[in-house]
C-alpha positions as CSV (number, residue, x, y, z in Angstrom):
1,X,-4.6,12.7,10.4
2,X,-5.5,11.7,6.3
3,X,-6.5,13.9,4.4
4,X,-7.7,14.1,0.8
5,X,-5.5,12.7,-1.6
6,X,-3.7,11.0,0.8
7,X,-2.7,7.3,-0.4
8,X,-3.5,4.9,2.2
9,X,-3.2,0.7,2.4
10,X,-6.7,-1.3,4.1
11,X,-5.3,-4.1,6.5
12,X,-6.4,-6.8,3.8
13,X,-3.7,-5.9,1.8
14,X,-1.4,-7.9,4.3
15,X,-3.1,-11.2,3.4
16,X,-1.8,-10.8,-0.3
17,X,1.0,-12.9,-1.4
18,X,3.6,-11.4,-3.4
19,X,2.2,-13.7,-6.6
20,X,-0.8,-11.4,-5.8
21,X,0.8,-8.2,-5.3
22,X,3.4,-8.5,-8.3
23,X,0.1,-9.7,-10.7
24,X,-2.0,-6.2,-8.9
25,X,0.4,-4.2,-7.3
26,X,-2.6,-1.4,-6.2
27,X,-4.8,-3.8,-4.5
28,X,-6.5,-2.8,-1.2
29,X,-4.5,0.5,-1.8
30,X,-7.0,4.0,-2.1
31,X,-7.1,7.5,-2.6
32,X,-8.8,9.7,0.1
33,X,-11.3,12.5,-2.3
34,X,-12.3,13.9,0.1
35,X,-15.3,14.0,3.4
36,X,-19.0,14.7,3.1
37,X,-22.1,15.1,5.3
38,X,-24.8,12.7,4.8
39,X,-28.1,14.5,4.0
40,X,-30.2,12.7,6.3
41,X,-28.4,11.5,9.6
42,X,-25.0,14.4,9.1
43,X,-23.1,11.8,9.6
44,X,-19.5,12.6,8.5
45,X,-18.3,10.1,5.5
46,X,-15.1,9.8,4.2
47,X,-15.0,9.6,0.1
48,X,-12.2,7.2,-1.6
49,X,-11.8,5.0,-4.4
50,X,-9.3,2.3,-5.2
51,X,-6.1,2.0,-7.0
52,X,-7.7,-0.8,-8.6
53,X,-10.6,-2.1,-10.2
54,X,-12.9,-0.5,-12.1
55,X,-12.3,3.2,-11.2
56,X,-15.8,3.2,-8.7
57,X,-15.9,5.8,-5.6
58,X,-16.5,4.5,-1.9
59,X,-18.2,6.8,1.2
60,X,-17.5,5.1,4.0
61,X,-18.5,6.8,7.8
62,X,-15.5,8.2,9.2
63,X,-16.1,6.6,12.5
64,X,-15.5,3.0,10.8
65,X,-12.5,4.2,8.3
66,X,-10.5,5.3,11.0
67,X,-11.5,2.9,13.3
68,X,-8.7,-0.3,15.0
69,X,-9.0,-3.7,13.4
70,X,-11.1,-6.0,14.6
71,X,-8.4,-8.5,16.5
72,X,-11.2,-11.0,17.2
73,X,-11.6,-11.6,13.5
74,X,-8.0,-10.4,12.1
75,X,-6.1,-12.2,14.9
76,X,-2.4,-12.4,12.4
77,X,-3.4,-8.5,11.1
78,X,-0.3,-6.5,12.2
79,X,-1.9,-2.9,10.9
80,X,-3.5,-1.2,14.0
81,X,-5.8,0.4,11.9
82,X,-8.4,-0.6,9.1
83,X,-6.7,2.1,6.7
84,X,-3.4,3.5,7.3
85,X,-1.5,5.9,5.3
86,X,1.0,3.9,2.3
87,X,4.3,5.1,2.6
């Protein structure tokens, strides 16, 4: 399981080119921060921000971040899931 400060790589990062990695080597690459509960619904989010960019913070529901790649849509995706930890 990921936990926070964990590295991990979003399945888009496989559509780069090297071109595109060598000119941003971090993109589609975050840090886990951490989990929080959302005041209203206590739905579980999971806090990250990219590698890249301008230095924003994500919350994304836990259910979607760890959730399988949509094969309909990502057909040539070989990552099983949306985020997976970077080696």
């Amino acid at each position: 399981m990921l936990k926070a400060g964990d590295i991990v790589r979003h399945f888009k990062r496989e559509t780069l080119s090297a071109a595109q990695l060598e000119n941003e080597p971090n993109m589609y690459l975050y840090e886990i921060m951490g989990e929080a509960e959302h005041t209203e619904s206590g739905e579980t989010l999971i806090i990250y921000k990219p590698l890249y960019g301008e230095g924003r913070i994500f919350a994304r529901p836990k259910e979607m971040f760890f959730s399988e790649v949509d094969r309909e849509k990502y057909p040539n995706i070989k990552q099983k899931m949306r985020f997976e930890k970077e080696n």
